[in-house]
N, C-alpha and C positions, 0 to 999 in steps of 0.2 A: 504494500500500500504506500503510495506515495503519502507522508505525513505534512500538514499546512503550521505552519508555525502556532497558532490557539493549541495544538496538539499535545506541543512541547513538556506543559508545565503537567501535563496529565500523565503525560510516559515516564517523565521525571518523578514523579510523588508513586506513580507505581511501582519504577523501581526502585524508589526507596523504602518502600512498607514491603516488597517483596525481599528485599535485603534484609530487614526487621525480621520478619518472622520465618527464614528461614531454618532459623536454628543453629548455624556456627556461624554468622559475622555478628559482632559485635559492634554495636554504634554508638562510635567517640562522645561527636557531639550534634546529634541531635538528626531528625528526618529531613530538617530543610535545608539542611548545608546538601546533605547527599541530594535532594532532589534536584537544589540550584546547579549543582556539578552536572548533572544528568541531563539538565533543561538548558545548561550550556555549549554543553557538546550534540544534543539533537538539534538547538536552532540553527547552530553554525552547520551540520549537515544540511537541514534543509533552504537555507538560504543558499547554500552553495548549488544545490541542486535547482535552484530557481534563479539561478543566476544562469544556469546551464539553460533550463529551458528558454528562458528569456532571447538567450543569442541564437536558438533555435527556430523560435518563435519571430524573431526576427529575418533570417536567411528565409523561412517558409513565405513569409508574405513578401519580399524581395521577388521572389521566384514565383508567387499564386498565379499571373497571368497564366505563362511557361505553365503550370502544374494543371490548372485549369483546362488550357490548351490539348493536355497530354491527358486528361482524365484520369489522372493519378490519385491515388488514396494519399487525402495530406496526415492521414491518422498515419500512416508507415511510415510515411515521409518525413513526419515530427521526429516520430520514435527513432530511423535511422541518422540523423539529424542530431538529436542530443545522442544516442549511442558513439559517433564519431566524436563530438565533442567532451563529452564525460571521458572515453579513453584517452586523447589530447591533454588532458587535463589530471590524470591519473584520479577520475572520480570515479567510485564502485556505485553501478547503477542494480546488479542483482542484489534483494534485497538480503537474503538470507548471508552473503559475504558484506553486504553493509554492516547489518547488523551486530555482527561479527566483532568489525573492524570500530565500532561504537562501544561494543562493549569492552575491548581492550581500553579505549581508551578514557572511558568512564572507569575502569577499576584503576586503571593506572593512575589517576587523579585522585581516586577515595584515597590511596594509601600513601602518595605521596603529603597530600593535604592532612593526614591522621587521621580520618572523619570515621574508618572502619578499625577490626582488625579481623584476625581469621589465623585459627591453625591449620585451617583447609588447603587444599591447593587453591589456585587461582581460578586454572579451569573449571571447578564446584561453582565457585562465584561466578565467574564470565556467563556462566548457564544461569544461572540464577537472573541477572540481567538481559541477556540476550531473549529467556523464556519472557520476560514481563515486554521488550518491545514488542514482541512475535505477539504475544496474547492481544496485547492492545490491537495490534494492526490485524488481526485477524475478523476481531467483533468488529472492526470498522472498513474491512473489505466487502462484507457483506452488503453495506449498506452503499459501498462505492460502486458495486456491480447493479444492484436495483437501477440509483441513478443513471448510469452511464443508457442502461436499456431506455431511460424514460425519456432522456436526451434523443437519441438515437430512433424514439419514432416521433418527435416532434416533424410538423406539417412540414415545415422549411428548413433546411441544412441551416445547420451550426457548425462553423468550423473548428474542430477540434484543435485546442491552447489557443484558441482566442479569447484576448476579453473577456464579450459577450459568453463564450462558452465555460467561462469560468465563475462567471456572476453567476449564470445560471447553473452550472453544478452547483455552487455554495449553495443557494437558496432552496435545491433540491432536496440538497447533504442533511442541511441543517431539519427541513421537513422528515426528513426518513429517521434522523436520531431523535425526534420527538416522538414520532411514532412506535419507534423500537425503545422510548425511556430511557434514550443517553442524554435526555437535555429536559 
């Protein structure tokens, strides 16, 4: 699931009560140091990925005549688009090696900072964080595939990462997590 920055401070505070009560890390000082660590290092992923889209975003409507012309899917076309860009850039766009690579770097911060401790190994913990982004993004892929379909038979094309296609996800988003009681 790609996560929107509002996301942040929710992935953050989950993995820090998943840290909590896991049962071997101990916490220094307190849930919201570890959550700010957490909600630091996932904003700065997702800005960085939305900076990626953005230049994608950008070459696509550069090109929309050309793409138009050619009857080309600008849904691939985005997607292969920031794919070239994010590797350029050495950004990890599969999520399950994002996540990964987040969660290294959120533990390496708990224990640098003192916030945690652990007689565990590392990788115990890395699961432990890795499990709470993966949970999160899961109850909310659910809700992202609905939308995407409801997008998708509106009357009139919406072109996908635009704007307009993104106004109108959000206000989708936000309907279906009411519906499902995440809001």
């Amino acid at each position: 699931m790609k996560f929107k920055l509002a996301h942040a401070p929710y992935i953050g505070n989950k993995i820090a009560l998943d840290l909590s009560t896991c049962g071997f890390v101990s916490i220094l000082h307190g849930l919201e140091s570890i959550a700010q660590v957490a909600e630091k290092y996932i904003t700065q992923d997702i800005q960085e990925e939305a900076r990626i889209e953005d230049k994608a975003r950008d070459l696509l409507e550069e090109n929309l005549e050309e793409i138009e012309f050619m009857q080309a899917d600008e849904h691939q076309l985005f997607w292969r688009i920031k794919q070239k860009l994010a590797e350029n850039e050495n950004f990890i766009l599969r999520f399950e090696d994002r996540y990964n690579n987040l969660s290294h770097k959120i533990l390496n911060e708990l224990f640098e900072e003192d916030l945690i401790d652990s007689a565990t190994s590392e990788t115990r913990i890395i699961n432990v964080i890795f499990k709470a982004i993966n949970s999160y993004s899961k109850a909310y892929n659910e809700i992202e595939d609905i939308v995407q379909e409801r997008i998708a038979n509106y009357k009139r094309k919406i072109i996908f990462g635009s704007e307009e296609y993104d106004l109108i996800f959000d206000k989708l988003y936000q309907e279906e997590l009411k519906k499902k009681g995440f809001l």
